[in-house]
C-alpha atoms as a printed R data frame, in Angstrom:
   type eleno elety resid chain resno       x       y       z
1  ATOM     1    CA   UNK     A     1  -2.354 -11.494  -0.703
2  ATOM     2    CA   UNK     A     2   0.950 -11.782   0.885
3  ATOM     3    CA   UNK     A     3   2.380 -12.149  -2.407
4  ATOM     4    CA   UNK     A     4   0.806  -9.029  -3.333
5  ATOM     5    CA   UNK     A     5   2.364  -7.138  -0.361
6  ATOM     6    CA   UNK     A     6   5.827  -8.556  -1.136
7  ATOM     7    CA   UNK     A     7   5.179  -7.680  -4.858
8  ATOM     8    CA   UNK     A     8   4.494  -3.917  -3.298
9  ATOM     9    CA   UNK     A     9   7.401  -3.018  -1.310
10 ATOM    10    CA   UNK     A    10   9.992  -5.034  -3.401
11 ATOM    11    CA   UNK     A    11   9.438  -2.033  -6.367
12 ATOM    12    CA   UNK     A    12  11.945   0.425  -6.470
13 ATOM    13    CA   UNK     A    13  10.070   3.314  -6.593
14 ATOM    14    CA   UNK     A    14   6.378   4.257  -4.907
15 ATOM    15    CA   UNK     A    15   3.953   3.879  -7.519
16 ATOM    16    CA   UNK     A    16   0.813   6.448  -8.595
17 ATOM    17    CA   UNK     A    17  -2.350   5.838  -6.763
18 ATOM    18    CA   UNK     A    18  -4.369   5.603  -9.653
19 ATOM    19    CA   UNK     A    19  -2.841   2.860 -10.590
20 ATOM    20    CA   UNK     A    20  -4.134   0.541  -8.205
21 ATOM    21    CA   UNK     A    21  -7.643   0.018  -9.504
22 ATOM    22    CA   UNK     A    22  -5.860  -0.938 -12.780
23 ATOM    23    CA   UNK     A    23  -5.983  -4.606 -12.158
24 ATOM    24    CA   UNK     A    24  -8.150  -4.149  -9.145
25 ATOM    25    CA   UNK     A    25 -11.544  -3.319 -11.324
26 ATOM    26    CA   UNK     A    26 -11.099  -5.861 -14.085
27 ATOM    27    CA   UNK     A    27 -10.314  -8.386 -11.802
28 ATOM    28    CA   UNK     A    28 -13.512  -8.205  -9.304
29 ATOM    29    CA   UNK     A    29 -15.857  -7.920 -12.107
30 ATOM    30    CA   UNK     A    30 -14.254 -11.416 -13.674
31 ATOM    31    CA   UNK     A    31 -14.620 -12.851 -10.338
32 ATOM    32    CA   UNK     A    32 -18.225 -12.718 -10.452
33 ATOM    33    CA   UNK     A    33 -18.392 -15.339 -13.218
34 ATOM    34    CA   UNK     A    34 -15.318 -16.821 -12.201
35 ATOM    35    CA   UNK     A    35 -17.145 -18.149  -9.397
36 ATOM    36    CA   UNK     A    36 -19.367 -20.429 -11.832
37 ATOM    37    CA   UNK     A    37 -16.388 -21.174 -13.911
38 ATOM    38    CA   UNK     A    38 -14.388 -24.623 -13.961
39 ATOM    39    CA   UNK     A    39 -11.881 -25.018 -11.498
40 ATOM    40    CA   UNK     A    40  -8.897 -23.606 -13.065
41 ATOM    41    CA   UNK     A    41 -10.203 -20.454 -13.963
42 ATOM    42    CA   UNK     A    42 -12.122 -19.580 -10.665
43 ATOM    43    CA   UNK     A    43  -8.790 -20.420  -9.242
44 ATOM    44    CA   UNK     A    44  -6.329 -18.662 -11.866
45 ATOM    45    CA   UNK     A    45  -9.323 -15.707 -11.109
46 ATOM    46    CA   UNK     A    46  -9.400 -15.993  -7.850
47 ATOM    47    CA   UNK     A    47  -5.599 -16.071  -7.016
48 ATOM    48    CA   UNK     A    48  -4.805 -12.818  -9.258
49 ATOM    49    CA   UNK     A    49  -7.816 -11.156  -7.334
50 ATOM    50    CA   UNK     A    50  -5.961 -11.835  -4.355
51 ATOM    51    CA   UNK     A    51  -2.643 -10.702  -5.565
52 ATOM    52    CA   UNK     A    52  -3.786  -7.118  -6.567
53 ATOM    53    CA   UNK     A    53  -5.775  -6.765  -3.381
54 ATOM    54    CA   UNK     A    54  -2.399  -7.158  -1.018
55 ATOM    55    CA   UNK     A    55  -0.657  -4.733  -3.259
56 ATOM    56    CA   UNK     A    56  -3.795  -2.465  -3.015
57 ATOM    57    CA   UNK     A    57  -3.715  -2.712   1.081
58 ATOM    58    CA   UNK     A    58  -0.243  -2.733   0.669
59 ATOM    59    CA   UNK     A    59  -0.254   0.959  -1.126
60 ATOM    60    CA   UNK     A    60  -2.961   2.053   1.021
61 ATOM    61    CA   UNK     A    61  -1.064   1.715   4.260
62 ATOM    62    CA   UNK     A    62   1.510   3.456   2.802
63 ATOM    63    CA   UNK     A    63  -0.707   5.990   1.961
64 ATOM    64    CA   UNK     A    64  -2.576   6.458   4.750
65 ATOM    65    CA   UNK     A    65   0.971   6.169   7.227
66 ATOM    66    CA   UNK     A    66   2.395   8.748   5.188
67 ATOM    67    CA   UNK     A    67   3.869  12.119   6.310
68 ATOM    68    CA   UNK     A    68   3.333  15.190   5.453
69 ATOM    69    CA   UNK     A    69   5.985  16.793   3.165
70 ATOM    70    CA   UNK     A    70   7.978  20.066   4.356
71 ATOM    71    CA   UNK     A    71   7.857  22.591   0.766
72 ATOM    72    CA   UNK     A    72  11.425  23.247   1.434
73 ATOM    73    CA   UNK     A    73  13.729  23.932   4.550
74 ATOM    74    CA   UNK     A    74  11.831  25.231   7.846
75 ATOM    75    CA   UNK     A    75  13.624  27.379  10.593
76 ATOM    76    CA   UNK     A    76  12.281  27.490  14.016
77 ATOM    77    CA   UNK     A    77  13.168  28.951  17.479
78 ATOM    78    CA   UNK     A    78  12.668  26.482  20.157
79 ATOM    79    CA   UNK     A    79  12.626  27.957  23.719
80 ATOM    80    CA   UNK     A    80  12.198  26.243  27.050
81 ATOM    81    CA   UNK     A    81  14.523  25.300  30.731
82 ATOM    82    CA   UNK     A    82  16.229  22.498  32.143
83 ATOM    83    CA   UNK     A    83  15.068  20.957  35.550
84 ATOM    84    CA   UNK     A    84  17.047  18.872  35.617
85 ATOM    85    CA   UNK     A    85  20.606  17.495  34.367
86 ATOM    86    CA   UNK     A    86  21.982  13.703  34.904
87 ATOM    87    CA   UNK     A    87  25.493  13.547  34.741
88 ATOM    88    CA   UNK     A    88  25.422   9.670  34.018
């Protein structure tokens, strides 16, 4: 998974959403079988599976940490008092 993560952050740009459950769904439904497979194919399987989940939690941390966007430039008024001052 790890791999997965790094794979994640190391793109240069943020990628769609959808496109997580692109290798996601393919992957979990060869898993099943993979399971009952020889060696190096529940392996092979099992190690992809593992890659595209990191970069899934990967992209849904970013998701769910993410701001909210501003449409354009905001002006407020902010109004208040000192009580005090330190003149360190």
């Amino acid at each position: 998974m790890a791999i997965g993560i790094r794979a994640y952050f190391a793109l240069p740009e943020e990628p769609a959403a959808w496109t997580m459950a692109g290798p996601l769904l393919p992957l979990l439904l060869l898993a099943i079988p993979a399971v009952r497979a020889a060696m190096t194919g529940r392996t092979l399987t099992l190690a992809l599976l593992a890659l595209a989940t990191g970069f899934a939690l990967a992209k849904g941390a970013t998701e769910r940490a993410a701001m909210p966007r501003l449409p354009g430039p905001v002006t407020a008024t902010v109004e208040g008092r000192v009580l005090t001052l330190d003149r360190a």
